[in-house]
DSSP file (Angstrom, degrees, kcal/mol; ACC not computed):
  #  RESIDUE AA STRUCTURE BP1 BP2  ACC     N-H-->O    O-->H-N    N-H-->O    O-->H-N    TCO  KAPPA ALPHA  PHI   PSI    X-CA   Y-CA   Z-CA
    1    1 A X     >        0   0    0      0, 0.0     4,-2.1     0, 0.0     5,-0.0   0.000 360.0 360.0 360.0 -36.2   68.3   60.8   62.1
    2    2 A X  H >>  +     0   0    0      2,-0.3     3,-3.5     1,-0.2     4,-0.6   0.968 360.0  55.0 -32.1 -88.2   68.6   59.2   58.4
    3    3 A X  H 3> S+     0   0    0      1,-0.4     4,-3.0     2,-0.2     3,-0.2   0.688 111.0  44.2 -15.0 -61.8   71.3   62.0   57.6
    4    4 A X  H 3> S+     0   0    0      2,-0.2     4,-0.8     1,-0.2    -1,-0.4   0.839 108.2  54.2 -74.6 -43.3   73.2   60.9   60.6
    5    5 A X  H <X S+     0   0    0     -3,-3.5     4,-2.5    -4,-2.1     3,-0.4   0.860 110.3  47.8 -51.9 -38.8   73.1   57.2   60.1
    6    6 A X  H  X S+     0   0    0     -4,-0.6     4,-2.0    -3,-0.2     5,-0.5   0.809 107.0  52.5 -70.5 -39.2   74.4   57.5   56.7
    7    7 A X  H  X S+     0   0    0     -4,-3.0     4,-1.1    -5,-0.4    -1,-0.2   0.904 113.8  48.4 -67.8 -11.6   77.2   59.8   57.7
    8    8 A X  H  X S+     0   0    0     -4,-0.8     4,-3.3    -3,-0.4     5,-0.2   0.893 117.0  42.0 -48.9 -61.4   77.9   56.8   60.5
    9    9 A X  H >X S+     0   0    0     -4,-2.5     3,-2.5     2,-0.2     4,-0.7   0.937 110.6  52.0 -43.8 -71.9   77.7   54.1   57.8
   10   10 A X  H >X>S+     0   0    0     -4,-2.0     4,-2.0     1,-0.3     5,-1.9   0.815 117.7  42.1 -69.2 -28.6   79.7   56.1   55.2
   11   11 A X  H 3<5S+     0   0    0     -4,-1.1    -1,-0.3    -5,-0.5     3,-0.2   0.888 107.5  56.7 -65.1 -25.6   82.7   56.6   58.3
   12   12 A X  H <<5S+     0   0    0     -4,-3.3    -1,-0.3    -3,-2.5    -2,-0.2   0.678 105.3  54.3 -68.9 -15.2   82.5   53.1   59.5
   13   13 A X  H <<5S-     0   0    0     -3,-1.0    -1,-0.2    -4,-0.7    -2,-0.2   0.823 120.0-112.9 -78.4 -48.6   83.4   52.3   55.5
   14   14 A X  T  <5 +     0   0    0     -4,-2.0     2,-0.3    -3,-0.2    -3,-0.2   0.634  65.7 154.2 101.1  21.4   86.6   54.7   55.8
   15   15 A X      < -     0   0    0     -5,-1.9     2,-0.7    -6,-0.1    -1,-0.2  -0.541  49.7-112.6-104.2 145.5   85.1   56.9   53.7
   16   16 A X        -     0   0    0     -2,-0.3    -1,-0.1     1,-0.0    -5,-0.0  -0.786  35.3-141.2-106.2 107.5   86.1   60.8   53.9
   17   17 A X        +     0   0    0     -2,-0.7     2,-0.3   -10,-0.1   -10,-0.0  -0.196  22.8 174.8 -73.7 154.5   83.1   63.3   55.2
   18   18 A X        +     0   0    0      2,-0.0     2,-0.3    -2,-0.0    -2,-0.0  -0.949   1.4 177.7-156.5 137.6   82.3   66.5   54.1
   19   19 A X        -     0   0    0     -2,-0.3     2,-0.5     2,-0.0    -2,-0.0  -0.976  13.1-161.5-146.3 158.7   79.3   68.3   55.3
   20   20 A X        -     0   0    0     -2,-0.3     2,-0.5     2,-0.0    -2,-0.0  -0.954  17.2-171.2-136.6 124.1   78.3   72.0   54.3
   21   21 A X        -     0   0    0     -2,-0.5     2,-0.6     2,-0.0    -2,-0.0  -0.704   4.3-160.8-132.2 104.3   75.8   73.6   56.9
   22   22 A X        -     0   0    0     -2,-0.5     2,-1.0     2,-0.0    -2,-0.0  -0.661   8.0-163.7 -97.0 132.7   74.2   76.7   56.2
   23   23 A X        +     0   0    0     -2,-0.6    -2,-0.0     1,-0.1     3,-0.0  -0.858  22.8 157.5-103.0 117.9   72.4   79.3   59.0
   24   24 A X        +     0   0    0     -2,-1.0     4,-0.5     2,-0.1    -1,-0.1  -0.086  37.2 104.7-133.9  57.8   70.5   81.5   57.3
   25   25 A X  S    S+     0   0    0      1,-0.2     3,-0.4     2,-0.1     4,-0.2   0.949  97.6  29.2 -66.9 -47.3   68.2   82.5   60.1
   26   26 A X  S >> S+     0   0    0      1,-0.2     3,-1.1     2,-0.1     4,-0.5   0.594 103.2  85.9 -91.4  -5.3   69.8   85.8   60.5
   27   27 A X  G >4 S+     0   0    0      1,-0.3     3,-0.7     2,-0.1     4,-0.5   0.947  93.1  41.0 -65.7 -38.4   71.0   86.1   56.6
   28   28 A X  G 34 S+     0   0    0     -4,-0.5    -1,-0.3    -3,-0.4    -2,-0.1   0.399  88.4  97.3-107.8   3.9   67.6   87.7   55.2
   29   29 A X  G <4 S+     0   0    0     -3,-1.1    -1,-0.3     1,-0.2    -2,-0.1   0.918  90.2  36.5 -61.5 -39.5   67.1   90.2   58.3
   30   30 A X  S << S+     0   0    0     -3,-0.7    -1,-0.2    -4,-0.5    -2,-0.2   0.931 104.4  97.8 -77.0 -32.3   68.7   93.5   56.5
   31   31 A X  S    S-     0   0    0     -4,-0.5     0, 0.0     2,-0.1     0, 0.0  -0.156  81.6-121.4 -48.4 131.2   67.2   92.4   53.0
   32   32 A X        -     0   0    0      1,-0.1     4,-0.4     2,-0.0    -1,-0.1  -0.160  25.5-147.9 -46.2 163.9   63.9   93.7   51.5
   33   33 A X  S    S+     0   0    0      2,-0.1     4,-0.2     3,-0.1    -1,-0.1   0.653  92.4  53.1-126.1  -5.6   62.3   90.5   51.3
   34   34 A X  S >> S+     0   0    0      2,-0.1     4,-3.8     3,-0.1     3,-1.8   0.835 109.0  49.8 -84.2 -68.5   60.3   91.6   48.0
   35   35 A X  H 3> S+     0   0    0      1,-0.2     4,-2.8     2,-0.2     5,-0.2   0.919 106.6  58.6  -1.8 -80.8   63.5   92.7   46.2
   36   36 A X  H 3> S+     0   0    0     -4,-0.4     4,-2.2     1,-0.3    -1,-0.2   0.663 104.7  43.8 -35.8 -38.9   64.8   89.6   47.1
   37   37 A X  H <> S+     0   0    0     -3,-1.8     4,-3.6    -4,-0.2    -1,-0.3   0.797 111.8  56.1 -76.5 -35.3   62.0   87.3   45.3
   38   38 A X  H  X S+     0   0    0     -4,-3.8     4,-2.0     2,-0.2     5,-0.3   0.882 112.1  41.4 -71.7 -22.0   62.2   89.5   42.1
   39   39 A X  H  X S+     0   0    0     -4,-2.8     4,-3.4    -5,-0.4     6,-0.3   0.967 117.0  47.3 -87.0 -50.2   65.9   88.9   41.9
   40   40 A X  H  X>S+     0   0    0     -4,-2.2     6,-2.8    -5,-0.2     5,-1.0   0.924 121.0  44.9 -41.3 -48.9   65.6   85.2   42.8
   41   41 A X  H  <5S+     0   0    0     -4,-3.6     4,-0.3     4,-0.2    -2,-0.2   0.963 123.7  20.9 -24.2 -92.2   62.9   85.3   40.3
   42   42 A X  H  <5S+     0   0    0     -4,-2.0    -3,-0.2     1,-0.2    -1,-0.2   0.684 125.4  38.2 -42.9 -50.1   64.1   87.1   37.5
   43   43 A X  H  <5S+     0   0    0     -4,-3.4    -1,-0.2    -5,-0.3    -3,-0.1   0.312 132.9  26.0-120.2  14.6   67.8   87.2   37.2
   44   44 A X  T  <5S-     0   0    0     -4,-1.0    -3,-0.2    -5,-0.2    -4,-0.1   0.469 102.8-124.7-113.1 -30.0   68.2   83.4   38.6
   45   45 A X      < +     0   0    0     -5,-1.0     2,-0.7    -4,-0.3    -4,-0.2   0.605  40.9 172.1  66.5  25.0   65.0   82.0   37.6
   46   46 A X        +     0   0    0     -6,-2.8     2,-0.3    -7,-0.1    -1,-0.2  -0.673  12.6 132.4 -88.3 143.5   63.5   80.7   40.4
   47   47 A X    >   +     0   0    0     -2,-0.7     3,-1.0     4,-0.0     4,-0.3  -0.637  30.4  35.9-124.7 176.0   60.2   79.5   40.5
   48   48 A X  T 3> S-     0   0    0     -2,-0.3     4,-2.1     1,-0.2     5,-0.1  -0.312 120.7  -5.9  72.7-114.6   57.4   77.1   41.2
   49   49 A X  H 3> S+     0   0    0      1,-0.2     4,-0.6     2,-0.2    -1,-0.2   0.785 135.6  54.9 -89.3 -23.5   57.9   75.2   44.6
   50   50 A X  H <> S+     0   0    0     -3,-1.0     4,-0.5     2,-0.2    -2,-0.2   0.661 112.7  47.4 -68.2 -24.6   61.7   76.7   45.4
   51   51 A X  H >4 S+     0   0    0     -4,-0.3     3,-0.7     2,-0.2     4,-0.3   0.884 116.8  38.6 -88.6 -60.8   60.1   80.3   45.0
   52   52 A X  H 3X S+     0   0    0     -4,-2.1     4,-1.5     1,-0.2    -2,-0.2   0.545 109.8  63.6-100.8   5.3   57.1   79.7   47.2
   53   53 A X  H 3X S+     0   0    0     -4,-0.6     4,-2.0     2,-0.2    -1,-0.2   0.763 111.1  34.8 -63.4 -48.2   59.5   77.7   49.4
   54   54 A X  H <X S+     0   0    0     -3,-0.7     4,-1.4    -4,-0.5    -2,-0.2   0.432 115.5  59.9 -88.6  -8.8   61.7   81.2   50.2
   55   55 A X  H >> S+     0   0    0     -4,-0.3     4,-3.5     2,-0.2     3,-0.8   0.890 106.1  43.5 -91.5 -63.4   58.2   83.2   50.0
   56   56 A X  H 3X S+     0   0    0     -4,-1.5     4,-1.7     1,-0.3    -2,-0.2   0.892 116.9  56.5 -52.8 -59.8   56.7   81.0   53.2
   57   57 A X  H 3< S+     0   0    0     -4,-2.0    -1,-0.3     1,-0.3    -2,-0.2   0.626 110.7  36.7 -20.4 -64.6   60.3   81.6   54.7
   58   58 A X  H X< S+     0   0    0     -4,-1.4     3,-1.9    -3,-0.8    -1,-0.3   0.755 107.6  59.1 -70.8 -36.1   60.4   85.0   54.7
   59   59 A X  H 3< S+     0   0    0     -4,-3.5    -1,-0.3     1,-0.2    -2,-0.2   0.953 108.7  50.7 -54.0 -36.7   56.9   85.8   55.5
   60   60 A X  T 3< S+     0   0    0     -4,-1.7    -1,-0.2     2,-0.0    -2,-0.2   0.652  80.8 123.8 -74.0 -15.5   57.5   83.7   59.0
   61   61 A X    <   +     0   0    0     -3,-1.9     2,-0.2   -33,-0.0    -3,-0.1  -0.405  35.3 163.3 -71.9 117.0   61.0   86.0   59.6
   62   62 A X        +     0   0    0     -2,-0.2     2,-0.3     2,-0.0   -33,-0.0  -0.856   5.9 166.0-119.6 149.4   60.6   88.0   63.7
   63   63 A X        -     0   0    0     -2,-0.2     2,-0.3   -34,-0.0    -2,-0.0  -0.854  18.8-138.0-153.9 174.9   63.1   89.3   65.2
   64   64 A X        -     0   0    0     -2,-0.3     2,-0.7     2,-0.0    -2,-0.0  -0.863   7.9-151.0-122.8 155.2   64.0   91.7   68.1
   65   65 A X        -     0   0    0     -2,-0.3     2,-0.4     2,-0.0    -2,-0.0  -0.977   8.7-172.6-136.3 118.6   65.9   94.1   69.3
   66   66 A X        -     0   0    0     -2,-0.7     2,-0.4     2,-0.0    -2,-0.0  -0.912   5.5-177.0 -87.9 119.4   66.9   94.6   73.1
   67   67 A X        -     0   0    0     -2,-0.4     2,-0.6     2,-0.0    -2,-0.0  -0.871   4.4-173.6-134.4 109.1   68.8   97.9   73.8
   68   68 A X        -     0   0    0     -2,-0.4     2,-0.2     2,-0.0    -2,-0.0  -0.842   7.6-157.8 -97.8  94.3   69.8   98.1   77.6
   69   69 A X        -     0   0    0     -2,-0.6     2,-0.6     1,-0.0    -2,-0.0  -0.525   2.5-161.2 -72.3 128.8   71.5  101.7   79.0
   70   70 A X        -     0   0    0     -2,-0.2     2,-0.6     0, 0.0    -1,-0.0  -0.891   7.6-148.4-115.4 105.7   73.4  101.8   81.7
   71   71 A X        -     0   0    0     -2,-0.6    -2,-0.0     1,-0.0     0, 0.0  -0.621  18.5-127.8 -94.6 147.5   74.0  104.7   83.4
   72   72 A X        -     0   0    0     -2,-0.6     2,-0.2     1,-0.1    -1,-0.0  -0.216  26.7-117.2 -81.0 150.2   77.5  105.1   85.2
   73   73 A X        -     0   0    0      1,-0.0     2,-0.4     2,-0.0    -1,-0.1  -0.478  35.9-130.2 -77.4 139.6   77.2  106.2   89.3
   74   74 A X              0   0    0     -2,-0.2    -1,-0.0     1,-0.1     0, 0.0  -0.872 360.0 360.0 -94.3 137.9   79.1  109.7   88.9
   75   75 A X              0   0    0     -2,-0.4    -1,-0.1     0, 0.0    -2,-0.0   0.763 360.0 360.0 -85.9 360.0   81.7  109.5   91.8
């Protein structure tokens, strides 16, 4: 609610918004998710609480797959 008051304030001002929104529920689903930490790791250099921040993420990633066949009435 903060977030949203301020973006009220800053329009009631006349002030020109810009807001960036990222989903990345579905981004890490094809990824190895160990890969992923060693490259954040390593070749970006994250660590400490941003590192175990993306670790808790990924460990918590489900998803599912529905595949429904339908077969056609032959006439």
């Amino acid at each position: 609610m903060g977030m949203f008051d301020d973006l009220l304030q800053e329009v009631d001002k006349g002030n020109v918004i810009g807001l960036f929104l990222l989903d990345m529920s579905a981004a890490f689903d094809t990824v190895d998710h160990g890969k992923l930490k060693d490259v954040l790791e390593r070749r970006f250099g994250v660590c400490g609480s941003a590192l175990k921040w993306f670790s808790s993420y990924l460990q918590s990633r489900n998803f599912r797959v529905n595949v429904v066949t339908a077969i056609p009435n032959s006439a």
